[in-house]
FIKOL-76646 format. One record per residue (C-alpha): residue number from 0; residue in one letter; chain; x, y, z. Coordinates in steps of 0.1 Angstrom, whole numbers, plus 5000, padded with zeros to 4 digits. Layout:
N
<NUM, 'A', 'A', <X, Y, Z>>
...
//
This chain:
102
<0, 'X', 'A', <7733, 1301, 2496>>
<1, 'X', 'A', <7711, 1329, 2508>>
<2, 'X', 'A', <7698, 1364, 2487>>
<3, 'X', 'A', <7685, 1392, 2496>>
<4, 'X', 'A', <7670, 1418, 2473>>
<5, 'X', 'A', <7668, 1459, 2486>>
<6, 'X', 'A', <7683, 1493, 2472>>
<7, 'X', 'A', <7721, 1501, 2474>>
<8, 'X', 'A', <7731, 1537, 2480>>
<9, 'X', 'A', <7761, 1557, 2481>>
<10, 'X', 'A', <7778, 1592, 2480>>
<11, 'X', 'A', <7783, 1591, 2441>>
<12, 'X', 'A', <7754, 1559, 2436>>
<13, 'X', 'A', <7718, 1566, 2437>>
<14, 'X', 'A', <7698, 1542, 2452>>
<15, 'X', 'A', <7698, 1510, 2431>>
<16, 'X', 'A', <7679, 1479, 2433>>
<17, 'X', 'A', <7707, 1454, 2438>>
<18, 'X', 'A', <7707, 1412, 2450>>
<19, 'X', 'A', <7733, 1401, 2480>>
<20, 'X', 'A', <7742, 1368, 2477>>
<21, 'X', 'A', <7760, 1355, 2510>>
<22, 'X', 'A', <7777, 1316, 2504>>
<23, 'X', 'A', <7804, 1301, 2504>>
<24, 'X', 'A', <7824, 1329, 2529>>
<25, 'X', 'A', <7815, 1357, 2499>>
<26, 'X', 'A', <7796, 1387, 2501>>
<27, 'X', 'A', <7783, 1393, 2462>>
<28, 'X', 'A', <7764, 1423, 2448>>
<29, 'X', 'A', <7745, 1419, 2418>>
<30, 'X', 'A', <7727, 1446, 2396>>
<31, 'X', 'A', <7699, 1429, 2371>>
<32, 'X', 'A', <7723, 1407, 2351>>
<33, 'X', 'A', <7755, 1429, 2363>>
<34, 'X', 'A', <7780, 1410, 2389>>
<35, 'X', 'A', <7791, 1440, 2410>>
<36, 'X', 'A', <7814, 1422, 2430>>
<37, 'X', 'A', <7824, 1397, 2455>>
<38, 'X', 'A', <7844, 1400, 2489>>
<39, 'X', 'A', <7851, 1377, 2515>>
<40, 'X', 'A', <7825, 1380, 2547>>
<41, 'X', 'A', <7855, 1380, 2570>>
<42, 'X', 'A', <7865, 1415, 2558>>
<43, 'X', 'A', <7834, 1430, 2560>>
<44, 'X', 'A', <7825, 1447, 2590>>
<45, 'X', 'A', <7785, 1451, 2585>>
<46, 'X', 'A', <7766, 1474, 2611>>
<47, 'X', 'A', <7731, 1479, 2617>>
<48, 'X', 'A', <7725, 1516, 2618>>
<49, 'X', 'A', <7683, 1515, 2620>>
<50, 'X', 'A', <7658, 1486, 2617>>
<51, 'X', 'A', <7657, 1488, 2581>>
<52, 'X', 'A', <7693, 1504, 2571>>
<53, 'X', 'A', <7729, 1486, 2570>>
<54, 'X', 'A', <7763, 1506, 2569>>
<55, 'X', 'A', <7794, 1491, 2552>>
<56, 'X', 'A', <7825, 1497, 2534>>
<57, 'X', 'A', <7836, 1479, 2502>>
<58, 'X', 'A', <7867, 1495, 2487>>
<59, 'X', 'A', <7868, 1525, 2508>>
<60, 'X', 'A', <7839, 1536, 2500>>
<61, 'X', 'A', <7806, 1537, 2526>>
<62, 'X', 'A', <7772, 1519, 2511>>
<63, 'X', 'A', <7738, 1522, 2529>>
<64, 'X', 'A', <7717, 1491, 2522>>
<65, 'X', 'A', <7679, 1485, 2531>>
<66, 'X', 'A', <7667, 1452, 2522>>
<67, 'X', 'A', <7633, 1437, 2515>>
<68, 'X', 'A', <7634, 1412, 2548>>
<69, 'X', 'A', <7659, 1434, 2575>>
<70, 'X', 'A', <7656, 1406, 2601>>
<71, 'X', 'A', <7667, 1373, 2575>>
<72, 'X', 'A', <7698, 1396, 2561>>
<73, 'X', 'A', <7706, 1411, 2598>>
<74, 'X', 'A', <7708, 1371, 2610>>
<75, 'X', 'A', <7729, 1365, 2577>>
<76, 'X', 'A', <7756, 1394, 2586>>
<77, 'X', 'A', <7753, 1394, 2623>>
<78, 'X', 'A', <7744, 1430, 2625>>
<79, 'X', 'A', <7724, 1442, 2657>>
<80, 'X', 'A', <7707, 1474, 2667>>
<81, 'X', 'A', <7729, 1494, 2691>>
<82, 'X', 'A', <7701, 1501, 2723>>
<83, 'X', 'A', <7723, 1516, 2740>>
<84, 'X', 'A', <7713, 1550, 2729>>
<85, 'X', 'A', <7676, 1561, 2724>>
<86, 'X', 'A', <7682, 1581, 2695>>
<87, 'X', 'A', <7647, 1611, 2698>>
<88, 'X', 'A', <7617, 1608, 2715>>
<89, 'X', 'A', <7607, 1578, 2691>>
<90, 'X', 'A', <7639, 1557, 2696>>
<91, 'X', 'A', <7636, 1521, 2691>>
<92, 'X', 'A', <7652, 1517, 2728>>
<93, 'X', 'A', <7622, 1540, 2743>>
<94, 'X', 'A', <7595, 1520, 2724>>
<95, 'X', 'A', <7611, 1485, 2734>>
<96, 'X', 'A', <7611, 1499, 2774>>
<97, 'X', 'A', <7575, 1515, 2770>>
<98, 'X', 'A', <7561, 1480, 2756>>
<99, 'X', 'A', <7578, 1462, 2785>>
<100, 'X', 'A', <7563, 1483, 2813>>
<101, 'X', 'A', <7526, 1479, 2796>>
//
């Protein structure tokens, strides 16, 4: 059983602290004391849209989560970062390619 703490946003949701708990094949979302839900991990289709931001739909409707430790939840969901586009001048892909030819 693994959690991991961050903010959950939405269109109509402001950014609220939330808990994900991943066990058992579930994907649960917890509020304080508030059970928000629970969906199995094989329909959810988790991407990794920066290092600190995750994109997924529940319901229809698109959620942004940033947790506290991006790597641990990442290796929970099986999200990776898309390199294959450096996204600006700063892109993670240039960085990684300027730190290898150093």
């Amino acid at each position: 059983m693994s959690y991991y703490t961050g903010r959950l946003k939405a269109m109509r949701l402001e950014p609220t602290a939330v808990s994900i708990e991943i066990a058992d094949g579930r994907f649960r979302v917890v509020a304080g004391k508030r059970h928000l839900g629970s969906w199995p991990m094989d329909t959810m289709e988790i991407h990794r849209t920066s290092v600190y931001r995750f994109a997924f739909e529940i319901e229809g409707d698109a959620f942004e989560f940033f947790p506290e430790d991006p790597s641990a939840f990442s290796n929970a969901v099986g999200a990776v970062v898309d390199l294959t586009e450096s996204k600006g001048r700063f892109g993670l892909k240039a960085r990684i390619e300027d730190a290898s030819n150093a």
